[in-house]
N, CA, C and O of each residue as an XYZ file, in Angstrom:
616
protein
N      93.544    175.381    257.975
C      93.411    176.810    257.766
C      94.811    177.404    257.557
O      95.791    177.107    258.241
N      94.800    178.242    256.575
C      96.337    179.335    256.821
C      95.879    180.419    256.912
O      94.876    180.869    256.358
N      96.548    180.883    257.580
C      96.902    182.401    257.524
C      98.099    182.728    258.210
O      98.842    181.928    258.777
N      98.264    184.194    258.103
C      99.718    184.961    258.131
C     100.530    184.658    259.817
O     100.168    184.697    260.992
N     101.736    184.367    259.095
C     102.759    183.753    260.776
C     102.855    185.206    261.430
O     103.120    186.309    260.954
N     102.493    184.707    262.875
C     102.921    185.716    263.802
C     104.254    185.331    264.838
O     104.445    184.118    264.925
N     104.816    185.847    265.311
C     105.552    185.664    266.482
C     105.194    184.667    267.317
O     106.112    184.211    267.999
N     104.073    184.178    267.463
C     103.544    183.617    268.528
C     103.492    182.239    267.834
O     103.168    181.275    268.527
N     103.803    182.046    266.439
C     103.925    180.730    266.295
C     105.366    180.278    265.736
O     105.589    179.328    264.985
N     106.334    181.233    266.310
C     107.987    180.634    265.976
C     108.419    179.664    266.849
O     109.635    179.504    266.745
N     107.937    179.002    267.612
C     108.631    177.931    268.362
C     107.870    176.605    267.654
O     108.548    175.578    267.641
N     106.463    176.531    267.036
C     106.121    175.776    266.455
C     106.929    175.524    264.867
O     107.229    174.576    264.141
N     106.997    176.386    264.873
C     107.565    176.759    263.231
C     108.985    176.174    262.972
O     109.413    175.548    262.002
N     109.529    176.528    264.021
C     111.248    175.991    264.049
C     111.073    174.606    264.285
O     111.685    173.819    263.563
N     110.428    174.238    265.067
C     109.939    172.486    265.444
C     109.683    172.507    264.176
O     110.673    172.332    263.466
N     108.681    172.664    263.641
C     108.433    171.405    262.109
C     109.554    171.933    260.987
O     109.702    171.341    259.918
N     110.085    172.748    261.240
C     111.356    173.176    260.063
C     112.223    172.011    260.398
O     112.565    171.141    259.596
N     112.634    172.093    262.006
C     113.774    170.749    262.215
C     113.723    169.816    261.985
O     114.702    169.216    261.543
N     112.517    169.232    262.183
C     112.264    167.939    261.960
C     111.882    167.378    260.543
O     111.943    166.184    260.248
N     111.416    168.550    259.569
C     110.833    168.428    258.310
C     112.399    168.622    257.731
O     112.301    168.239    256.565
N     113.231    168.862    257.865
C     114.639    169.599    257.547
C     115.188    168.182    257.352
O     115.491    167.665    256.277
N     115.277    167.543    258.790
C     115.869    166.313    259.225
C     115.237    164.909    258.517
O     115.979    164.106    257.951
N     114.320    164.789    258.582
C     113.771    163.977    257.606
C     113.940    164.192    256.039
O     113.937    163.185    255.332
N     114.080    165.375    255.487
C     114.071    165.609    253.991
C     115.214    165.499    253.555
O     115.463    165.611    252.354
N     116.063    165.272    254.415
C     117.758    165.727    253.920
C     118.114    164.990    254.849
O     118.224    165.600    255.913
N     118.466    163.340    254.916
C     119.078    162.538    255.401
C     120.717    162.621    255.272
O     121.650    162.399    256.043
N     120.610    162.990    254.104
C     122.060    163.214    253.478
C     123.111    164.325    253.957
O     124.234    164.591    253.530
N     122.474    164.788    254.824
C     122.969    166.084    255.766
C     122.869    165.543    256.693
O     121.863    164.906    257.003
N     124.023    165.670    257.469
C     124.065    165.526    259.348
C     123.389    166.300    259.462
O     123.345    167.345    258.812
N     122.325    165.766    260.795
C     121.382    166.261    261.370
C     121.727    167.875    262.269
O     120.936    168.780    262.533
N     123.448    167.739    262.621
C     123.768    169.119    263.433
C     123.983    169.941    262.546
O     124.266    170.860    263.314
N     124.151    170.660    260.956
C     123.631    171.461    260.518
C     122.759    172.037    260.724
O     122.847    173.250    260.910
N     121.259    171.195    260.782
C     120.255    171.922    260.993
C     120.147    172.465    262.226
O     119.763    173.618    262.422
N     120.526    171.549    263.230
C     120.352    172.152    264.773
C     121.119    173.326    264.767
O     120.706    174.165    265.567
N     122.438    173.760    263.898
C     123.128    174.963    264.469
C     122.358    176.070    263.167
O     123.001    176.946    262.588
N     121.364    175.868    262.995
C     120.949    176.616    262.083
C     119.185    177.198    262.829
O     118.237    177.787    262.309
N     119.337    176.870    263.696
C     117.823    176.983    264.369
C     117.835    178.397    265.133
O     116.719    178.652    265.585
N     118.855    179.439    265.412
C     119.018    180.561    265.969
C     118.997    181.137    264.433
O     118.299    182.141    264.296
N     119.491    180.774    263.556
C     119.896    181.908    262.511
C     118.118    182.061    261.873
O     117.774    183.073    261.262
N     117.097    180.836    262.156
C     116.169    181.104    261.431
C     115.277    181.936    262.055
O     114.506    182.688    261.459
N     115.407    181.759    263.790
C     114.702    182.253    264.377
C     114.565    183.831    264.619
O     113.468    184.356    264.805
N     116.135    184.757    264.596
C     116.028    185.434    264.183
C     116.562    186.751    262.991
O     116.512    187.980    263.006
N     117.149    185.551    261.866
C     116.704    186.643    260.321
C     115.828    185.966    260.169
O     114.763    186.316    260.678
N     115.892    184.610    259.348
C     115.046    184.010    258.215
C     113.680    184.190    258.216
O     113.065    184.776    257.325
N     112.983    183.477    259.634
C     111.804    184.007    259.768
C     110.868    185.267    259.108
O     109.901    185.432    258.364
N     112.099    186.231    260.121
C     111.544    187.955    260.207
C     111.942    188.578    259.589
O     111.985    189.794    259.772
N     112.523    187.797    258.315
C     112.469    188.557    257.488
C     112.087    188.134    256.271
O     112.636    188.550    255.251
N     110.981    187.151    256.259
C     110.245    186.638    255.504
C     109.173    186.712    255.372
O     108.704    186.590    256.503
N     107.741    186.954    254.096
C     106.416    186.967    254.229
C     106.176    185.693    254.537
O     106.898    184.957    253.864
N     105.220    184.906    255.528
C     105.430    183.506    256.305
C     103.979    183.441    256.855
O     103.362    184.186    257.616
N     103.642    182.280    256.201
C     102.062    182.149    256.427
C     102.355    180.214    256.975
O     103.129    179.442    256.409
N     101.533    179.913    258.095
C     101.402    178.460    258.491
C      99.860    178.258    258.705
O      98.832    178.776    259.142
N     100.488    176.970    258.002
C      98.873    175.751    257.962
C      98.723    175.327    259.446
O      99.625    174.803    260.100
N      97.486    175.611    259.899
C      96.976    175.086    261.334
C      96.303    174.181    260.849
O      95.978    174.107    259.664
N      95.974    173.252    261.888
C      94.988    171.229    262.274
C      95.210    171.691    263.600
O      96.202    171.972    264.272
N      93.571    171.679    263.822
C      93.082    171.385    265.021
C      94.037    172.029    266.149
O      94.592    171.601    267.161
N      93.963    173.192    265.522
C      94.614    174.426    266.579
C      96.341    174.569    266.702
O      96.973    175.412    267.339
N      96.826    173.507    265.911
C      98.238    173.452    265.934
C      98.977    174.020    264.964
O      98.287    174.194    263.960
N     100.112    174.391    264.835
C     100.605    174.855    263.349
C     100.846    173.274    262.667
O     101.052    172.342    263.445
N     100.820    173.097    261.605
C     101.278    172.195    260.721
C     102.437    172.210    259.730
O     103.181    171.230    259.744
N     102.587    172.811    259.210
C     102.979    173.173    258.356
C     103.185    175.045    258.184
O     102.289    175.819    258.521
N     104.372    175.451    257.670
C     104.251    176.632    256.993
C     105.160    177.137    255.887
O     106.256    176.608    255.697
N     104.634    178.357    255.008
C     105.800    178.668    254.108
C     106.153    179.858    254.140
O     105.498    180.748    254.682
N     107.285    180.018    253.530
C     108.013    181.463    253.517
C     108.320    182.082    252.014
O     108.469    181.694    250.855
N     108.318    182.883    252.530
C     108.497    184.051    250.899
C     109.051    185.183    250.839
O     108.503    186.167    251.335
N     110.573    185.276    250.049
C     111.407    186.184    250.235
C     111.010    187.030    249.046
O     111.465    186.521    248.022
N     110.376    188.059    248.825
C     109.694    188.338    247.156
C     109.642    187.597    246.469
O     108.973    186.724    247.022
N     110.052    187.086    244.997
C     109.370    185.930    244.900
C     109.895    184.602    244.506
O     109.644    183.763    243.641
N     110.699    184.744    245.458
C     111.291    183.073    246.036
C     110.678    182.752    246.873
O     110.172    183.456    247.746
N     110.614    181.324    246.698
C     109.611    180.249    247.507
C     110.786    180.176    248.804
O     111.399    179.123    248.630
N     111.128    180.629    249.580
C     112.347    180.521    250.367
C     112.238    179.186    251.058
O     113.352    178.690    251.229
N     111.193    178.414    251.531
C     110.510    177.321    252.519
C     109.624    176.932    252.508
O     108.768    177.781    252.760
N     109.254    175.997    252.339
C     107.866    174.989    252.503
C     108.205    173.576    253.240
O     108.544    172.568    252.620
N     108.067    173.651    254.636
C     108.300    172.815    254.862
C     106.506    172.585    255.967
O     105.862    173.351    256.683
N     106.292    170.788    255.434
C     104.921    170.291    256.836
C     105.823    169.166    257.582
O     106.797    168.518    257.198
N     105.298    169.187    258.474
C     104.988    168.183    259.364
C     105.060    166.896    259.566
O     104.016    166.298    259.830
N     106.636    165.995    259.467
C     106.097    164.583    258.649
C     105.567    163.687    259.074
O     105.975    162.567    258.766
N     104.395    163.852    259.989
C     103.316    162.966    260.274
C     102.156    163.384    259.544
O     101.080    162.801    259.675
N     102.325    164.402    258.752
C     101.622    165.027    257.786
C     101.684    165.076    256.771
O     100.658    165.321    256.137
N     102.711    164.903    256.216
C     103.365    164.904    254.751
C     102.271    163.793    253.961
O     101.850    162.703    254.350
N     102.018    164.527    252.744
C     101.222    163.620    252.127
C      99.748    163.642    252.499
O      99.030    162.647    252.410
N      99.299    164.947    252.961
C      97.712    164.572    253.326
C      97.526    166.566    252.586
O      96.911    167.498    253.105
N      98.172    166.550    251.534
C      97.507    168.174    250.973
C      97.831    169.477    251.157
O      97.570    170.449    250.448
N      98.585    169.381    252.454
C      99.141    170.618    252.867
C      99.969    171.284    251.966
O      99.733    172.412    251.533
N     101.010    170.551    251.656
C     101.940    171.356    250.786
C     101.109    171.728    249.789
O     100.903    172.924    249.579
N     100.590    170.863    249.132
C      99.711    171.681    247.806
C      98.610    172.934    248.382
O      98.574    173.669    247.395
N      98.272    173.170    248.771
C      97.527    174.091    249.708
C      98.253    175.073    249.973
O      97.622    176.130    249.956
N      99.656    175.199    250.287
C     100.934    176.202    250.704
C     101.321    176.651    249.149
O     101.519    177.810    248.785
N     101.379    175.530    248.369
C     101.682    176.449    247.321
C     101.009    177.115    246.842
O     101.372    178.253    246.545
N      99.879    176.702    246.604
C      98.239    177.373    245.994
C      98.451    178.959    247.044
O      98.668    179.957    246.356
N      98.410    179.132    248.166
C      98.664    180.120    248.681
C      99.773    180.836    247.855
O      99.458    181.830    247.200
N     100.863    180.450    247.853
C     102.149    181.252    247.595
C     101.749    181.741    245.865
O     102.087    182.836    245.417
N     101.151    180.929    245.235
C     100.984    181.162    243.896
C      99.937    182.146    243.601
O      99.805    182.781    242.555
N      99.108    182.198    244.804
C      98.006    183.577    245.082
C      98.624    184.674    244.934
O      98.286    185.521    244.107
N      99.509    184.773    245.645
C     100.551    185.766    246.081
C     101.319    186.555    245.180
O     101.408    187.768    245.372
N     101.988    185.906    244.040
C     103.164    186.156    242.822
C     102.158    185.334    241.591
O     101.252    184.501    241.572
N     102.989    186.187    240.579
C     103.013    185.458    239.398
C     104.072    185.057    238.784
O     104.155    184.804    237.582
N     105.211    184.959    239.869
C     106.031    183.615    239.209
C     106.898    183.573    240.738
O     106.786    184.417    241.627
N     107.668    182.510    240.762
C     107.839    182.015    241.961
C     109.543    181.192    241.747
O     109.428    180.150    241.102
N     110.283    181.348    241.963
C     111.997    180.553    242.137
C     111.808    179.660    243.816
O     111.175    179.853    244.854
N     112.831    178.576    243.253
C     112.895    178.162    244.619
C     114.430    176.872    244.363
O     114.545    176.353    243.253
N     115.406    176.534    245.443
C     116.038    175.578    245.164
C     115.743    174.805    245.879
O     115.067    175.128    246.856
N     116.204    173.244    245.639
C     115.861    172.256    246.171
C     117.088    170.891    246.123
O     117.397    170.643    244.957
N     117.561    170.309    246.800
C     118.558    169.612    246.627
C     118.365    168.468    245.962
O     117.480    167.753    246.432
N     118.955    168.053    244.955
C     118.954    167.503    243.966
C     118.719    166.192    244.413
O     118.165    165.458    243.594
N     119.069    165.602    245.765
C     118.860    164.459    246.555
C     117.784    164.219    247.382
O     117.523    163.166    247.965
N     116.982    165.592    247.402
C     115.592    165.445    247.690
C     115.016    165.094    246.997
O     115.256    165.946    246.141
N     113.904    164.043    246.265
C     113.986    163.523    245.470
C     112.191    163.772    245.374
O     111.567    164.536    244.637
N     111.664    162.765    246.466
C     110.295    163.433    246.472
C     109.973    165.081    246.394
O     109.033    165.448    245.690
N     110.634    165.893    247.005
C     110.395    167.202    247.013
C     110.570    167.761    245.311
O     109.805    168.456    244.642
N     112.020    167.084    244.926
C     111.428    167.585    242.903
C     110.201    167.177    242.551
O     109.374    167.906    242.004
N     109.992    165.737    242.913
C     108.716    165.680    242.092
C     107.659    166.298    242.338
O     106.915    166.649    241.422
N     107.298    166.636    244.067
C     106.494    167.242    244.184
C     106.470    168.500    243.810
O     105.329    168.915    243.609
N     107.554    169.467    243.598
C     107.296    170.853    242.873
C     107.504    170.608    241.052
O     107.390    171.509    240.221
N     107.718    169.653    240.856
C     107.675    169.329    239.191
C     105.463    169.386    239.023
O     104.706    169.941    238.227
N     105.286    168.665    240.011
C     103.779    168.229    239.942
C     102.940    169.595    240.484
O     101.744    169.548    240.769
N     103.509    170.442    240.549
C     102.926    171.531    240.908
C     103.430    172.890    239.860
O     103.303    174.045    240.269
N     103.858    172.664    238.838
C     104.070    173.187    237.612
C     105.527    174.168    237.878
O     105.724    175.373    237.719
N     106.450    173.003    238.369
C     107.631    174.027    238.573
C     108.422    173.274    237.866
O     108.293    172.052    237.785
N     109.813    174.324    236.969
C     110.620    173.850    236.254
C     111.789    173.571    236.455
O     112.005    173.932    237.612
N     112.575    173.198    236.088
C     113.831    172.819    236.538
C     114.762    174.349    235.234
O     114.731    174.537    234.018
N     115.395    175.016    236.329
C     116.385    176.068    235.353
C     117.751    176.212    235.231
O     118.386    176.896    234.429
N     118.255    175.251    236.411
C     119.691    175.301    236.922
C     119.780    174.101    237.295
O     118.968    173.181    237.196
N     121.329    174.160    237.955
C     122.166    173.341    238.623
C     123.053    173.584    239.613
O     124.181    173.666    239.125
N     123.052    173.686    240.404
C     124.637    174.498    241.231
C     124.994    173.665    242.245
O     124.381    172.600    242.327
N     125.925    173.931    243.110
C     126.250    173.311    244.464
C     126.252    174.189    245.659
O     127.263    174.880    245.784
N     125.345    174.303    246.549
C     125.325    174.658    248.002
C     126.520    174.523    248.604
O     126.941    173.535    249.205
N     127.264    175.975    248.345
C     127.958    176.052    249.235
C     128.539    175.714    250.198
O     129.728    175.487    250.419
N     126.839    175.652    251.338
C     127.148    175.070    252.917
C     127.217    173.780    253.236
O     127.530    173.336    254.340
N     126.861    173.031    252.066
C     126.313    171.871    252.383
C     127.427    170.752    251.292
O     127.990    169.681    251.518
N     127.357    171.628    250.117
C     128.361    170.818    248.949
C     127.483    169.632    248.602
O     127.802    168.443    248.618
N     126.186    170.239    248.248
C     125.150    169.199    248.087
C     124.828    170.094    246.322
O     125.001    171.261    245.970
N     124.306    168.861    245.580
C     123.988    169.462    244.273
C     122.860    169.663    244.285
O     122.103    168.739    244.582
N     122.305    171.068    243.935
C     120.602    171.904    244.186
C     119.960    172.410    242.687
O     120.423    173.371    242.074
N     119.165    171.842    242.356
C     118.440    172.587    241.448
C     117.691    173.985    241.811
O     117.299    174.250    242.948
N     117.534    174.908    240.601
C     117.013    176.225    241.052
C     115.859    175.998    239.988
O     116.188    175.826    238.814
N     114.342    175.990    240.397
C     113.261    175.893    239.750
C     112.293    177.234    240.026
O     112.250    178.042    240.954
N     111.353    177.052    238.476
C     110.884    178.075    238.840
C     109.163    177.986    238.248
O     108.750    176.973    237.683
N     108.533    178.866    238.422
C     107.107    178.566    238.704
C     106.546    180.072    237.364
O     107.324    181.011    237.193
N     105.417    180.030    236.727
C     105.294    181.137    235.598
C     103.822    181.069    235.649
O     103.412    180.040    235.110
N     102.821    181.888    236.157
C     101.585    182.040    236.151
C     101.115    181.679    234.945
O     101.487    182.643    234.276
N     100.456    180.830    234.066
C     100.384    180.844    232.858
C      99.269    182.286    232.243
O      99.418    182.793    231.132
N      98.593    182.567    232.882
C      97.291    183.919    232.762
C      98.561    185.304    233.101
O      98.450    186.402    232.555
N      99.261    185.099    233.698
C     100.090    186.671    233.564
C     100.432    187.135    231.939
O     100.396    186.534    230.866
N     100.802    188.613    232.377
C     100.881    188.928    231.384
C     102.200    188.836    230.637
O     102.018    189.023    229.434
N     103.594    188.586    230.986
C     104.240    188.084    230.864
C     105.036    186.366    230.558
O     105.225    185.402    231.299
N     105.354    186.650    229.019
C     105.523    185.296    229.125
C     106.743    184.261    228.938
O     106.815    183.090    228.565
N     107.617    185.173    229.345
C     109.023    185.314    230.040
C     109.419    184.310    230.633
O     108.332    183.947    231.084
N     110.228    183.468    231.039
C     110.704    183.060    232.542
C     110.937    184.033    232.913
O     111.250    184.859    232.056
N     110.923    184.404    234.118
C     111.176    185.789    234.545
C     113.170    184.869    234.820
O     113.593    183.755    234.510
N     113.902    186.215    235.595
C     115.458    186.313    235.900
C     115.233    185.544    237.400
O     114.400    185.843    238.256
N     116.088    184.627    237.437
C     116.125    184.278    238.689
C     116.591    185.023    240.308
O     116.330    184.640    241.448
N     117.270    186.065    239.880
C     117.312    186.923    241.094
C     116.209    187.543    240.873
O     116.506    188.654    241.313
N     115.180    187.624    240.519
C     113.626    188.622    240.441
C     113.075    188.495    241.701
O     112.013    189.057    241.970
């Protein structure tokens, strides 16, 4: 089931961010993410539209949405691979009719999986924090009325 993140599920939420974080990005020391677990808890979160996938009463998975950047999608990786993410996006794509998001170029499953979910590749840059090389992709309702890429700050 999803529906909309409340307060009451940010300690679940930061758990599968860390660990979904830590697993997806080997290539990053793991204490990045740990010193990054206050900053999500309170901007990133709350100040994000943020909906999580529940199983059997637990959060699983959830995503975030800064207008219409895909800001986060991160599940569960005892979960990974059983639908969720496609399910999170199908949500997020409910939501907007077009969608940006970056992704580190060394995540490798994660391109394909947003390539396989009709996202494009528009850029190239380097993360700053990380000095990791990130693609910036982007997502185009094909039924909108626009048939644009939209601007990536949109």
């Amino acid at each position: 089931m999803i529906r909309p993140f409340s307060t009451a599920d940010m300690d679940a939420v930061l758990d599968v961010w860390l660990c979904a974080s830590i697993k997806a990005h080997s290539f990053i020391a793991s204490d990045f993410w740990h010193s990054h677990l206050e900053s999500m808890r309170t901007t990133y979160l709350p100040g994000s539209e943020a909906w999580v996938h529940e199983k059997n009463g637990q959060v699983s998975a959830f995503i975030a949405l800064q207008g219409n950047r895909l800001a986060a999608i991160f599940v569960s990786p005892v979960l990974q691979g059983s639908g969720i993410g496609k399910s999170l996006i199908s949500q997020a794509k409910s939501l907007r009719d077009h969608l940006n998001l970056t992704v580190y170029t060394a995540n490798s499953a994660s391109v394909r999986f947003y390539k396989s979910q009709g996202f494009m590749i528009v850029s190239e840059d380097m993360d700053a924090a990380t000095n990791e090389p990130e693609l910036t992709m982007s997502w185009v309702n094909s039924h909108s009325t626009s048939n644009a890429l939209p601007s990536i700050g949109a």
